[in-house]
Z-matrix of the N, CA and C atoms (Angstrom, degrees):
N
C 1 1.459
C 2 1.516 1 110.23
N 3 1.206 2 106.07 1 157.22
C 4 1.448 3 103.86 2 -165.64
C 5 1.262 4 105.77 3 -97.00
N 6 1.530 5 125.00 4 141.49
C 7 1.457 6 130.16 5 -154.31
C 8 1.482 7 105.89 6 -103.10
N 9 1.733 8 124.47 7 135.74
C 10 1.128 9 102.12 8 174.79
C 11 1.481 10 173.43 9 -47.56
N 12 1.114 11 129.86 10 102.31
C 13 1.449 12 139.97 11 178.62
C 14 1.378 13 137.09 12 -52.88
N 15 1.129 14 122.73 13 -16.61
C 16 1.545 15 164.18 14 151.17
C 17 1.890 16 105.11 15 -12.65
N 18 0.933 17 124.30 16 79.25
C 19 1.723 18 113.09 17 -174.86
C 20 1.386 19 92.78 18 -89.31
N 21 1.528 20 114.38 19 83.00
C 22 1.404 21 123.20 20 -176.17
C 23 1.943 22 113.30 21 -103.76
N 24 1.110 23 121.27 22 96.90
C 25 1.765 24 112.67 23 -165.38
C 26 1.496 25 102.53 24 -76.39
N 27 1.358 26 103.15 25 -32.83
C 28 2.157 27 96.51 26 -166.15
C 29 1.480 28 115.41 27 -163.69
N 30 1.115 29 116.77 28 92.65
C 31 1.493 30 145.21 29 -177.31
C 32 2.048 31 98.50 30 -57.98
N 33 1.792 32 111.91 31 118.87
C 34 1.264 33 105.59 32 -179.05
C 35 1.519 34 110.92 33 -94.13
N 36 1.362 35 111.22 34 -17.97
C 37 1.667 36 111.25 35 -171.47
C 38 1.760 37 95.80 36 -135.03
N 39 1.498 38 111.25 37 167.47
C 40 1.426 39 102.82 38 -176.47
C 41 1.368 40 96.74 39 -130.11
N 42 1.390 41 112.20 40 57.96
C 43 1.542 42 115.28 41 173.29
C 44 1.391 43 116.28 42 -69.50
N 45 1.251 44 110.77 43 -171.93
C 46 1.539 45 119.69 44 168.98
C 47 1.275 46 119.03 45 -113.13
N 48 1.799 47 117.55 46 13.71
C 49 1.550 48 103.67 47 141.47
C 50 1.493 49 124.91 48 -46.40
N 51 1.179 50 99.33 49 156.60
C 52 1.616 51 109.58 50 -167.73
C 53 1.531 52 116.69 51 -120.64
N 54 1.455 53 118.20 52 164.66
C 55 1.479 54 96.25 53 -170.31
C 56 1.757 55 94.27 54 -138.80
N 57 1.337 56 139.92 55 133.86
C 58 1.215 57 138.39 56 174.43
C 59 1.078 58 105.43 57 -53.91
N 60 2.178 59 114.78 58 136.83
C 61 1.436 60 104.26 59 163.00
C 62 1.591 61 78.41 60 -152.05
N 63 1.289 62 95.21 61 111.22
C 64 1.593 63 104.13 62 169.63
C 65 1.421 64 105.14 63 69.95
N 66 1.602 65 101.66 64 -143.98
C 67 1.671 66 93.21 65 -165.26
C 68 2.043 67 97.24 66 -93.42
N 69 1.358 68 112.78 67 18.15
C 70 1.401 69 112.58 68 167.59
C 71 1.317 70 115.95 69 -115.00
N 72 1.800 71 113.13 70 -178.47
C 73 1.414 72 109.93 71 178.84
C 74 1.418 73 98.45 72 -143.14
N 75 1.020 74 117.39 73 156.88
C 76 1.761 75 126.96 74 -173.55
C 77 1.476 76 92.81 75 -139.59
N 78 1.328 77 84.25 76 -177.28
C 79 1.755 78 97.89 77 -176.71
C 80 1.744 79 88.66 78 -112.53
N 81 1.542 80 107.82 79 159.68
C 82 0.815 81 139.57 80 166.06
C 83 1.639 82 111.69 81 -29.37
N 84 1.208 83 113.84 82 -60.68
C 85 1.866 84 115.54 83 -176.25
C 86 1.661 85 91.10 84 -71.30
N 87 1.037 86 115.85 85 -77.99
C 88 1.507 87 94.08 86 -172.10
C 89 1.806 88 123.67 87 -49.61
N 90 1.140 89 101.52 88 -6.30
C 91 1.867 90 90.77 89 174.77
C 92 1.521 91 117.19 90 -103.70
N 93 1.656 92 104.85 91 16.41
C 94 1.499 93 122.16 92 163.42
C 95 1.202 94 115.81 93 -85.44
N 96 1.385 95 114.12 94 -6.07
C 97 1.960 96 125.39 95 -177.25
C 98 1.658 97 95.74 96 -74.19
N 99 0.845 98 130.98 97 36.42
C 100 1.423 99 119.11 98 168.27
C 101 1.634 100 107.84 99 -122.38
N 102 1.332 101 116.91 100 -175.30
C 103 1.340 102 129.41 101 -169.63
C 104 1.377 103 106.11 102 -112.25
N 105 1.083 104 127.03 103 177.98
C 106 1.765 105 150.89 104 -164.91
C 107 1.604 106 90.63 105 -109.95
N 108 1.115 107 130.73 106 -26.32
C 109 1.437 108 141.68 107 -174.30
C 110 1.884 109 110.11 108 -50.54
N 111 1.139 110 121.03 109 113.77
C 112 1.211 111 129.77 110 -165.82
C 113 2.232 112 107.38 111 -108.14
N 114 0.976 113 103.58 112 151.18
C 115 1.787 114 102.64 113 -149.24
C 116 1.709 115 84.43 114 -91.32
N 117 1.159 116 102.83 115 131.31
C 118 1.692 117 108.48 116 171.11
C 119 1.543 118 115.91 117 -135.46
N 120 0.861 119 131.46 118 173.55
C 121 1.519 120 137.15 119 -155.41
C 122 1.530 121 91.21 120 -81.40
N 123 1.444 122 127.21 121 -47.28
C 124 1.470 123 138.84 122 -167.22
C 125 1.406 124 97.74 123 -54.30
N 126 1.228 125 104.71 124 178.84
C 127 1.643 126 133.04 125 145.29
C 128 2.229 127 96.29 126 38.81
N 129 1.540 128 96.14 127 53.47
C 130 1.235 129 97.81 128 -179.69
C 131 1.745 130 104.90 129 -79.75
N 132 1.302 131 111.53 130 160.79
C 133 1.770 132 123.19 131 173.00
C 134 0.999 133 114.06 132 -29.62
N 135 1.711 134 132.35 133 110.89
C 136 1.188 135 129.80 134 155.54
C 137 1.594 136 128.24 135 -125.64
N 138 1.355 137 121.90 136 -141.38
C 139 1.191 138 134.00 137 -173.20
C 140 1.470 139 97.24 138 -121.05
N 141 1.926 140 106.14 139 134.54
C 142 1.550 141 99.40 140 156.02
C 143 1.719 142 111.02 141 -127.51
N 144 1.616 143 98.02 142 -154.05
C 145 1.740 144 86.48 143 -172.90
C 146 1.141 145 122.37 144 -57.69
N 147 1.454 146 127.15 145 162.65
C 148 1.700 147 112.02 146 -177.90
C 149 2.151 148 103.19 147 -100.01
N 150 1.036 149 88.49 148 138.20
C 151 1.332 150 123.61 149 176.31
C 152 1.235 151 114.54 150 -57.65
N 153 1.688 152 133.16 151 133.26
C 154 1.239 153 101.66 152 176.24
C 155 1.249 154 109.01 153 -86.44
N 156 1.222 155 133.31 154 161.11
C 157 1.759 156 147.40 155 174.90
C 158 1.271 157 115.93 156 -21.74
N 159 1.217 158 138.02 157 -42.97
C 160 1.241 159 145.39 158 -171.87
C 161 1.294 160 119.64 159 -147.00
N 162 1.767 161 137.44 160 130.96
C 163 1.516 162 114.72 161 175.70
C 164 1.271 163 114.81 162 -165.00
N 165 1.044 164 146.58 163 171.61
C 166 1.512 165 118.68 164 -172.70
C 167 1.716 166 90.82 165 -142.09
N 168 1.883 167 92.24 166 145.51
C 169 1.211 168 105.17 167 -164.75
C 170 1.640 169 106.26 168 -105.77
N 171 1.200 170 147.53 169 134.88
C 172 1.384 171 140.51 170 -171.19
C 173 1.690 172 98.13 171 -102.20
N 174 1.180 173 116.21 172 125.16
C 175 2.029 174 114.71 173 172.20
C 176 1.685 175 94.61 174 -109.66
N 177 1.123 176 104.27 175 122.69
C 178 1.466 177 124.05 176 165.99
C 179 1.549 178 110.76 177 -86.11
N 180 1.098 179 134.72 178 94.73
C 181 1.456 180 128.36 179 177.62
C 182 1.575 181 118.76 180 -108.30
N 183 1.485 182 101.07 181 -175.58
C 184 1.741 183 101.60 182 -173.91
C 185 1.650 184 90.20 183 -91.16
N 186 1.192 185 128.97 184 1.26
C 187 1.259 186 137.14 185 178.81
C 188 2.033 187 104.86 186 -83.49
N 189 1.073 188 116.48 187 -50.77
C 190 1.419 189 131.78 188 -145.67
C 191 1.287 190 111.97 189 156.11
N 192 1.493 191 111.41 190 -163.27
C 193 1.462 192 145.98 191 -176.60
C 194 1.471 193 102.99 192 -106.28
N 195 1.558 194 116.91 193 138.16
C 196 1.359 195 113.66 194 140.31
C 197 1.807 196 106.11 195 -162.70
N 198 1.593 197 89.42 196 168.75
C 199 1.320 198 90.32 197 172.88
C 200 1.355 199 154.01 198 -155.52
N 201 1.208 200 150.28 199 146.05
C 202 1.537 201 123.60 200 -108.87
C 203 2.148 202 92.72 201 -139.78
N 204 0.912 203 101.61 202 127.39
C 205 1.590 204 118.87 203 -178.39
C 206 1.436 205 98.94 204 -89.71
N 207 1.488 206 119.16 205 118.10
C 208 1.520 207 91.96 206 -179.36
C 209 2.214 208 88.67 207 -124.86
N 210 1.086 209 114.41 208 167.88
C 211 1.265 210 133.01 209 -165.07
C 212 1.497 211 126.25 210 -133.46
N 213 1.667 212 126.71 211 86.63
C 214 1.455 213 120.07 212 -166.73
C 215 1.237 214 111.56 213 -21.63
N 216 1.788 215 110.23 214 -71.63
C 217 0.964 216 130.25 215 -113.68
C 218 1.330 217 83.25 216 -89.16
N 219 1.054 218 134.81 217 7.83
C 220 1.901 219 130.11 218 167.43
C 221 1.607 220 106.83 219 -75.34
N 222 1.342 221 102.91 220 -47.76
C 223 1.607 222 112.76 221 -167.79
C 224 1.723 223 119.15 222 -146.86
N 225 1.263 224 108.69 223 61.50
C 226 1.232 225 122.22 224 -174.64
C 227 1.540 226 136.15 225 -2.10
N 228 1.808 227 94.90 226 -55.89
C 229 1.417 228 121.03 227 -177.03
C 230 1.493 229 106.33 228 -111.52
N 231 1.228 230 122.89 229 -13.88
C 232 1.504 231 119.71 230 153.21
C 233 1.881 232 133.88 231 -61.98
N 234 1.322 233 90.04 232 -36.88
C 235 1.659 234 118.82 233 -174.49
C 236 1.505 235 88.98 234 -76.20
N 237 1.054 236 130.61 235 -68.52
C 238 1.730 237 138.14 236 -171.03
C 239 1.145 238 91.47 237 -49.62
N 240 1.775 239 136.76 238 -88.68
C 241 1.479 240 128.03 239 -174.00
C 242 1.404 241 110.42 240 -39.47
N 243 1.301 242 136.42 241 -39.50
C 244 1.311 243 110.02 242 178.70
C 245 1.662 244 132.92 243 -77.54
N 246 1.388 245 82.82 244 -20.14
C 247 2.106 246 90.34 245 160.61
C 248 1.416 247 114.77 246 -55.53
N 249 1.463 248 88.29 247 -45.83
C 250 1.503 249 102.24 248 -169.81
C 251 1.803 250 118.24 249 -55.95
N 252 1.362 251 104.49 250 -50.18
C 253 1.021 252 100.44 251 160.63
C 254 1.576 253 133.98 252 -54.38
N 255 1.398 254 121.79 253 -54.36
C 256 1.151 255 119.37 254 136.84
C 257 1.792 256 144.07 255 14.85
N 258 1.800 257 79.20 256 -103.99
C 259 1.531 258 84.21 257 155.53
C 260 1.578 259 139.69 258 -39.70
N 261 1.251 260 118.67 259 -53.38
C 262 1.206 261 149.83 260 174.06
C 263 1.790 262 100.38 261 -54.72
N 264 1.180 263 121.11 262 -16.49
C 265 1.563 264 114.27 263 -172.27
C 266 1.533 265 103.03 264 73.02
N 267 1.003 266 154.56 265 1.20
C 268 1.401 267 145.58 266 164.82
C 269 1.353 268 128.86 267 -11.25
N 270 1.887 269 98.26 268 -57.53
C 271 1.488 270 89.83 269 177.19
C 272 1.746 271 119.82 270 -95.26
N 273 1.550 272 109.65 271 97.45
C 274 1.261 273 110.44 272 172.94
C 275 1.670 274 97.78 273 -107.52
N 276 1.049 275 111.01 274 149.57
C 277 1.533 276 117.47 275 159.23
C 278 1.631 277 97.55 276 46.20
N 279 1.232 278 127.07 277 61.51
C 280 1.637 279 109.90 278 -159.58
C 281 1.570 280 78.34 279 -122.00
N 282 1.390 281 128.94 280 133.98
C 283 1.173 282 152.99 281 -152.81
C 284 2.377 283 113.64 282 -108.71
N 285 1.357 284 87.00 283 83.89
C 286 1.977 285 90.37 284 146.33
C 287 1.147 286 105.43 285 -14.21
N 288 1.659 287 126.91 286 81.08
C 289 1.900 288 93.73 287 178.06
C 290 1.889 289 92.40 288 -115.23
N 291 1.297 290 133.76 289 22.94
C 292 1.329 291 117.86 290 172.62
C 293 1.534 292 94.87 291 -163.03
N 294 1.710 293 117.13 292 129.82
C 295 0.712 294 94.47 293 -144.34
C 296 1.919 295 59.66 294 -158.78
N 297 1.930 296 120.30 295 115.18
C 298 1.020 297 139.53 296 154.74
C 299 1.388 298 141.48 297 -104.45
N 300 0.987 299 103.72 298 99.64
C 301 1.830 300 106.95 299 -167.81
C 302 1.243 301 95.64 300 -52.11
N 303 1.635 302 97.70 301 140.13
C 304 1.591 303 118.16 302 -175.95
C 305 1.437 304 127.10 303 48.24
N 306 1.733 305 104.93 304 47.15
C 307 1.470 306 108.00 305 -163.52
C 308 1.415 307 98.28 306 -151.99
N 309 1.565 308 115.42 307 -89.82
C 310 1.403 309 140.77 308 -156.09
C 311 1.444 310 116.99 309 -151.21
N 312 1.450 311 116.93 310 130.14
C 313 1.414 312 118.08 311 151.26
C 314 1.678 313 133.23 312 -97.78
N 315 0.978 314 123.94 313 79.70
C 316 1.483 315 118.89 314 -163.82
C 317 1.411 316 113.83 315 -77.90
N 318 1.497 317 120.24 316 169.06
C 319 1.129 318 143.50 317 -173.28
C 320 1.812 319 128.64 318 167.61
N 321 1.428 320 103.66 319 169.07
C 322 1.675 321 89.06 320 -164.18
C 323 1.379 322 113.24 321 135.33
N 324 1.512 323 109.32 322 -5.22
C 325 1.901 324 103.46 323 -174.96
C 326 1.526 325 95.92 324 -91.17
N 327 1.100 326 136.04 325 136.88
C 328 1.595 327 117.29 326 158.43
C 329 1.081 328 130.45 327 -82.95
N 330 1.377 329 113.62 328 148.15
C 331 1.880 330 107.13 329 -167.65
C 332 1.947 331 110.42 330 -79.50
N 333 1.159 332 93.95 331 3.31
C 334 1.950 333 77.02 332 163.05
C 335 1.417 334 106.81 333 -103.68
N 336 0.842 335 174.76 334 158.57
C 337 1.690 336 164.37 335 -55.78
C 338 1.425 337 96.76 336 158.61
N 339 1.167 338 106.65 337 -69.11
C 340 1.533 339 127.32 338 173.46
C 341 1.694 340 109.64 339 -42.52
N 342 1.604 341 123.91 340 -58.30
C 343 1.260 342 102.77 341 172.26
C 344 1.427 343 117.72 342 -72.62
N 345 1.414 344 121.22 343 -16.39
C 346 1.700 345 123.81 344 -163.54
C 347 1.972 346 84.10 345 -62.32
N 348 1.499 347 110.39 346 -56.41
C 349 1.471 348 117.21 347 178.48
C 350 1.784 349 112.39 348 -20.30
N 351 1.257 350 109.92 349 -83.52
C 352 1.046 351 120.63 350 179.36
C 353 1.359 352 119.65 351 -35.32
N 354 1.672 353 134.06 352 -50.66
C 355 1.210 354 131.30 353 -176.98
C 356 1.370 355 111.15 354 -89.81
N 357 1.555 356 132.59 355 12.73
C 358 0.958 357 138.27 356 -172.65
C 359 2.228 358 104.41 357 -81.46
N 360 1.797 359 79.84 358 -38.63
C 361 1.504 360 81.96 359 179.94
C 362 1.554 361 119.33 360 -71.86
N 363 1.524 362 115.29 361 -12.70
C 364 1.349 363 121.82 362 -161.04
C 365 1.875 364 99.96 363 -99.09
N 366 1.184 365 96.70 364 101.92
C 367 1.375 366 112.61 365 179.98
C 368 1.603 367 110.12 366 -117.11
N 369 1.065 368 106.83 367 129.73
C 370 1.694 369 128.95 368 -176.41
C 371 1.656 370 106.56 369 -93.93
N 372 1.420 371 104.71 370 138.65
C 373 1.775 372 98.82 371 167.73
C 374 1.292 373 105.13 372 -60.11
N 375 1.583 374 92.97 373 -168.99
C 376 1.646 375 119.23 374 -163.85
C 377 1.607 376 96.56 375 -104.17
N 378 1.204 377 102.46 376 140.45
C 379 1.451 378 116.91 377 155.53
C 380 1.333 379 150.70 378 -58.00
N 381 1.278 380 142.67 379 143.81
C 382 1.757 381 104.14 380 166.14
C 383 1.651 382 100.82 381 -93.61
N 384 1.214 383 97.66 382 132.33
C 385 1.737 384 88.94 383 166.71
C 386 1.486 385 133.87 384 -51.52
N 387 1.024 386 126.47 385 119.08
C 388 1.896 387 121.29 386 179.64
C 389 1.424 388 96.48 387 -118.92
N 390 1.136 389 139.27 388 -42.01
C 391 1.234 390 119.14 389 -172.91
C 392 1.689 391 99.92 390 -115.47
N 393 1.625 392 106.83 391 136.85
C 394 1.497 393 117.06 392 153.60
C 395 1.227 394 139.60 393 -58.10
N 396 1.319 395 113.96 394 163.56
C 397 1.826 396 108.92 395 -160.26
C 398 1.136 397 116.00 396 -99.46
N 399 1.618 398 128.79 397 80.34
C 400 1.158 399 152.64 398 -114.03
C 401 1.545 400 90.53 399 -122.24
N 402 1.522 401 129.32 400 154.67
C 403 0.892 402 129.09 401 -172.28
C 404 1.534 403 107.39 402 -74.85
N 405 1.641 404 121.39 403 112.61
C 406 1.301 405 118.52 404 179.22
C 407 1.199 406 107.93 405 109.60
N 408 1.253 407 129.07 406 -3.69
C 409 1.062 408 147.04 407 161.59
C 410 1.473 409 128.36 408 -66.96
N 411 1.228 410 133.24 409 134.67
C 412 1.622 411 135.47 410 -153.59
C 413 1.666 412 108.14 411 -128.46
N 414 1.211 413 102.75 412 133.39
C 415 1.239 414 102.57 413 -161.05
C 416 1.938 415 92.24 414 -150.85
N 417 1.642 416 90.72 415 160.36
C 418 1.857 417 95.36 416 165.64
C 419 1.246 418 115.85 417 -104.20
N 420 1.368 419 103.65 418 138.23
C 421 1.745 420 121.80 419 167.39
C 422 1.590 421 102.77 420 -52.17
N 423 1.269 422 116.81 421 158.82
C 424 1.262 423 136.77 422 -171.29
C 425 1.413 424 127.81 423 -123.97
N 426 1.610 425 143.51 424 121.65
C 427 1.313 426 123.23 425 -176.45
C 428 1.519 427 96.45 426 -124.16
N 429 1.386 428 112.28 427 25.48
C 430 1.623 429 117.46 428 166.09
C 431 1.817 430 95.81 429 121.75
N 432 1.545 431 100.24 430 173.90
C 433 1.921 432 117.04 431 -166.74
C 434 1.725 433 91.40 432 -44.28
N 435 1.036 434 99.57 433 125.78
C 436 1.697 435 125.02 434 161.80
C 437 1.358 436 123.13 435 52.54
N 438 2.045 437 117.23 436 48.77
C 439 1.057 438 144.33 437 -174.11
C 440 1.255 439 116.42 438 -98.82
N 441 1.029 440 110.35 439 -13.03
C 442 1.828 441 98.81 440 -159.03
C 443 1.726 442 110.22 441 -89.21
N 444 1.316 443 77.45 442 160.74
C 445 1.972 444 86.09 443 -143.82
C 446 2.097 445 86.66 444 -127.51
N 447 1.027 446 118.49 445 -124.18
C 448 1.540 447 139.64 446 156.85
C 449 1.139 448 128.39 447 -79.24
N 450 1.301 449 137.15 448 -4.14
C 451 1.434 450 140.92 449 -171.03
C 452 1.916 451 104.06 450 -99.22
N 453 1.546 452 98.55 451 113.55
C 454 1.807 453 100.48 452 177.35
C 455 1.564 454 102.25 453 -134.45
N 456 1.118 455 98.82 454 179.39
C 457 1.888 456 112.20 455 -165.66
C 458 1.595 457 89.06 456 -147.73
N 459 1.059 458 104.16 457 135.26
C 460 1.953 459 106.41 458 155.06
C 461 1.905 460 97.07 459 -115.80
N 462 1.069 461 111.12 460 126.88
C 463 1.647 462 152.61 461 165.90
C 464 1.938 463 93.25 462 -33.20
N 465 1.201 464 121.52 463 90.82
C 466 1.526 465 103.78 464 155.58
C 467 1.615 466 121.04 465 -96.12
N 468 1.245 467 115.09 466 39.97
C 469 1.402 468 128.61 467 129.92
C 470 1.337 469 110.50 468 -177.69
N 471 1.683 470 125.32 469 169.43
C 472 1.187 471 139.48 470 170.66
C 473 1.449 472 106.05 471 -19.96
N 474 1.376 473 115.12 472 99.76
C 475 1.469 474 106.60 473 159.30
C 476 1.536 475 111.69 474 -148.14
N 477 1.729 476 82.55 475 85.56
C 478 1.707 477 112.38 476 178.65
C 479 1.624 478 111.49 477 -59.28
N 480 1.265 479 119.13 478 -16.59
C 481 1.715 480 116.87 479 -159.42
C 482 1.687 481 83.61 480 -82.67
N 483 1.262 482 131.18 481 -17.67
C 484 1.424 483 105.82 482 -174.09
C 485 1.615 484 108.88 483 -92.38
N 486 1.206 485 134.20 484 -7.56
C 487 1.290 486 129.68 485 154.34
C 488 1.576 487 127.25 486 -50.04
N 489 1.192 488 118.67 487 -6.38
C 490 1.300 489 114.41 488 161.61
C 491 1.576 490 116.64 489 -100.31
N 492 1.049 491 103.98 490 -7.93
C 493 1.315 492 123.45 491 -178.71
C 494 1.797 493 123.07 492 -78.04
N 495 1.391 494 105.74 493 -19.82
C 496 1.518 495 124.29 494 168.07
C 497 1.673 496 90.75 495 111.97
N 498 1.053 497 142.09 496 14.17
C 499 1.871 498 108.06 497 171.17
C 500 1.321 499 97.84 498 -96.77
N 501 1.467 500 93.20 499 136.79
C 502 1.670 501 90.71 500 164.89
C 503 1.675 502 113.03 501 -146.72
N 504 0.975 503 105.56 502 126.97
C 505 1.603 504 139.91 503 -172.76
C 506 1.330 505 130.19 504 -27.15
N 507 1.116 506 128.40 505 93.68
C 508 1.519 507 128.85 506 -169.88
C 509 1.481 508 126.35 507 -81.17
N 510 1.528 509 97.60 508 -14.03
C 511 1.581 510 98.28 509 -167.40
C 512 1.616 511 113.91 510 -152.64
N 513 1.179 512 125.90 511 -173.40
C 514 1.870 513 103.84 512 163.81
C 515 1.739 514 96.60 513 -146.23
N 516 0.613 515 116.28 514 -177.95
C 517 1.763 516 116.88 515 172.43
C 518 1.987 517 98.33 516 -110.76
N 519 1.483 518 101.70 517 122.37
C 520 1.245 519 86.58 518 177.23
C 521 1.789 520 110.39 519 -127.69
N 522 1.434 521 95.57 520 19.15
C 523 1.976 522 100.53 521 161.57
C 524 1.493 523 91.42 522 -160.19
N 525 1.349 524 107.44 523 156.98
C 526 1.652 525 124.58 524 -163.81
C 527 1.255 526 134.42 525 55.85
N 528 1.230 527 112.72 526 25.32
C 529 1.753 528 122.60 527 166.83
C 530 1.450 529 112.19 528 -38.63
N 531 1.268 530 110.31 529 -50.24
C 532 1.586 531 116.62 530 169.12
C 533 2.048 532 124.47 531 -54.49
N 534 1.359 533 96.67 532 -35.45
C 535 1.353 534 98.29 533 156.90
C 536 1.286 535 109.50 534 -76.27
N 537 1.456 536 163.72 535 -71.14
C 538 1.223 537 162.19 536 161.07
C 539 1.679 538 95.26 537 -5.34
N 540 1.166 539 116.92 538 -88.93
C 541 1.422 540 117.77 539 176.64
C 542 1.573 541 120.55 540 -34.17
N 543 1.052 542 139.47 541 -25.50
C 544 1.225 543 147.24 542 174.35
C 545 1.590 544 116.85 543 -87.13
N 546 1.521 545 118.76 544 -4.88
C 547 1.421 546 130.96 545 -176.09
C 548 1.860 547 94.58 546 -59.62
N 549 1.249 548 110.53 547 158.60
C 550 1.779 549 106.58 548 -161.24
C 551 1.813 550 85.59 549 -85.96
N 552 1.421 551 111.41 550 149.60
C 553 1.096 552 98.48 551 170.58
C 554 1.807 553 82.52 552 -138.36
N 555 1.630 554 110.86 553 63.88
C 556 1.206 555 89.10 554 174.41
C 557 1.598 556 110.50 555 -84.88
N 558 1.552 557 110.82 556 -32.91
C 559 1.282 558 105.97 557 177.46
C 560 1.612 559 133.19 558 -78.22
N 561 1.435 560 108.11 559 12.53
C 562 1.350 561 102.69 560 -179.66
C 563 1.146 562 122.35 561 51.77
N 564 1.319 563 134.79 562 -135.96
C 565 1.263 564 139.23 563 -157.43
C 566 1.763 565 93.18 564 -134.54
N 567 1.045 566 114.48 565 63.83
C 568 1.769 567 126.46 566 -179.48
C 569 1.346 568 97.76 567 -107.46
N 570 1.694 569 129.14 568 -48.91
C 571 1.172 570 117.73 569 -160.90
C 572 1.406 571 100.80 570 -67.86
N 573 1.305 572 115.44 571 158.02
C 574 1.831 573 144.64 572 -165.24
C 575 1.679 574 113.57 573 -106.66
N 576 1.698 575 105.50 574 85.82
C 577 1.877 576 107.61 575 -161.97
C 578 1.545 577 101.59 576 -47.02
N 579 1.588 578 115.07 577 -38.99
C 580 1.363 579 120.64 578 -174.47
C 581 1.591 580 117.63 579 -49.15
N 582 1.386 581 125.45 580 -29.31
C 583 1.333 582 141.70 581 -157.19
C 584 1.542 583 90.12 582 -104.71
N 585 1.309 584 117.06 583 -56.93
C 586 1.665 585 112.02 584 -175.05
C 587 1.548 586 95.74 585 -48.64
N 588 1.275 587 114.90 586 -76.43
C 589 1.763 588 104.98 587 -175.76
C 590 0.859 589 139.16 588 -23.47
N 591 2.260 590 104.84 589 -38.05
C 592 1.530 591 117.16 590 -168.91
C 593 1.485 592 100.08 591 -90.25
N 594 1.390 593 118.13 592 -24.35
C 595 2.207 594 110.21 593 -166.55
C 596 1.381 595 92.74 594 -149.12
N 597 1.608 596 134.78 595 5.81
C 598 1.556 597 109.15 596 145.76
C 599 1.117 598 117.63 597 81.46
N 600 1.641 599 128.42 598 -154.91
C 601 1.363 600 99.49 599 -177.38
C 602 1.400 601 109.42 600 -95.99
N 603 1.222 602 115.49 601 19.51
C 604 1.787 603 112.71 602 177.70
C 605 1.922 604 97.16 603 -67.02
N 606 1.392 605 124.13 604 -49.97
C 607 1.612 606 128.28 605 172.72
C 608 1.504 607 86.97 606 -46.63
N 609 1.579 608 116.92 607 -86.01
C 610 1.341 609 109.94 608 -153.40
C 611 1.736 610 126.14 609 -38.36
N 612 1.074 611 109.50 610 -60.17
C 613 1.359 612 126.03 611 165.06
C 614 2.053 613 120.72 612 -42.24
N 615 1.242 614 104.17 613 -19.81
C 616 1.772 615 111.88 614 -172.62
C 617 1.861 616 90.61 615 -97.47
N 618 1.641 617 98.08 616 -57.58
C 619 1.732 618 96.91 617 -175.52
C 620 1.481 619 118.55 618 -65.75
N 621 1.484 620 108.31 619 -50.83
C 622 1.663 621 132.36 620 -169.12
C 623 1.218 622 101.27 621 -94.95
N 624 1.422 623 145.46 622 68.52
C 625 1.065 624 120.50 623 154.47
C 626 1.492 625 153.21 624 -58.88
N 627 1.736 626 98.36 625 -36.44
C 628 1.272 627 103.02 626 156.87
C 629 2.161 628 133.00 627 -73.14
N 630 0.866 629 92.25 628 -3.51
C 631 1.334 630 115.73 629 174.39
C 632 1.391 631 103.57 630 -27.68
N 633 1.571 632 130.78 631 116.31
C 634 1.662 633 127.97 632 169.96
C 635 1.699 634 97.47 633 -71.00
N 636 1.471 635 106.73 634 170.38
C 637 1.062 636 142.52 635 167.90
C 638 1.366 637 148.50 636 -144.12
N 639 1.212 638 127.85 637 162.19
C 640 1.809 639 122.36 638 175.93
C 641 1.552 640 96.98 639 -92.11
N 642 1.262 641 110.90 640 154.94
C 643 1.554 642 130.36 641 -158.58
C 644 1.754 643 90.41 642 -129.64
N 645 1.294 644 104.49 643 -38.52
C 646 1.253 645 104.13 644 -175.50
C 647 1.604 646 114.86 645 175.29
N 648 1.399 647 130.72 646 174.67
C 649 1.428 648 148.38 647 162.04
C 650 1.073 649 125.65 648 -174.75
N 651 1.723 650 88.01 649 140.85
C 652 1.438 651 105.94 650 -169.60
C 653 1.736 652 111.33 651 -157.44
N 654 1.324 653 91.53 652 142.01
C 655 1.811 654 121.39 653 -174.04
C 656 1.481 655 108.48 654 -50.56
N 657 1.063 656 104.63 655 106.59
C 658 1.916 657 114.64 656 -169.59
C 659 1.652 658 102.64 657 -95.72
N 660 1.552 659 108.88 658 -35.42
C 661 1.499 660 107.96 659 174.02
C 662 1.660 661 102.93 660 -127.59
């Protein structure tokens, strides 16, 4: 099935109008799972380091602790980019910027502009889905077939209808769900992905102030 195409930044109502994407239709909140990420000749689909099989990731936030089991063999080239990120220190100061009650917590832009640049070109193939998008479940945002870059959501509840949709799941949260749930969602889906890309968290931080964040992560097993 064809994965969404939708360059959707900020959803005002969460009806069940629907929006064409390919030969399917979603609703509106789910066709906000995509990125601000625009398709360029550069930084076409590849391969990165391989991951080991199983490992668990610890997120230190302004929220709490939690921590995330993630599993190759669910998502091959998803699991690898997210080490990767990882490894690399990526998530410093990395900013809650959409945040839907009874839906999704996203994140993944970086607050210097300049590095968001750089990984913008580094796009990983597509997955096959094996596991569903289970509540607590971690998955990558999408800006259409073989986009995904840094942008992920973990599932705050069952929301199986997007497995046909192409995300498929790299990780699960398997202590602090309750911190996850407590991420601020006062601003909803107000912040502007286009603006995070262009000024980082200097926007986030002037508009969003209360806005949670990652402090950091790192490989505990």
């Amino acid at each position: 099935m064809k994965q969404l195409v939708v360059f959707c930044l900020s959803i005002v109502t969460f009806s069940m109008a629907t929006v064409a994407v390919g030969k399917a239709k979603v609703s509106k909140t789910d066709a906000a799972l995509v990125t601000s990420e625009k398709k360029t000749k550069k930084g076409k689909a590849g391969r990165v380091k391989q991951a080991p099989e199983t490992f668990k990731a610890t997120f230190e936030t302004t929220k709490g602790k939690f921590v995330m089991e993630a599993h190759r063999h669910w998502s091959p080239q998803g699991v690898d980019r997210f080490y990767e990120l990882i490894q690399s220190g990526f998530f410093k100061e990395i900013a809650f910027f959409r945040v839907v009650n009874n839906f999704v917590v996203q994140f993944g832009i970086h607050g210097d502009p300049n590095v968001s640049q750089v990984w913008r070109d580094k796009r990983i193939t597509d997955d096959v889905v094996k596991k569903s998008n289970k509540k607590g479940y971690l998955s990558f945002a999408t800006a259409g077939i073989g986009t995904r870059t840094t942008q992920l959501f973990i599932n705050l509840k069952d929301n199986i209808n997007l497995d046909a949709m192409g995300f498929s799941p790299v990780a699960k949260v398997i202590e602090g769900m309750d911190v996850v749930e407590n991420i601020t969602g006062e601003y909803g889906e107000r912040p502007n992905q286009g603006k995070i890309q262009a000024e980082g968290n200097a926007y986030l931080k002037k508009s969003f102030p209360n806005l949670d964040y990652i402090n950091s992560v790192t490989i505990t097993e």
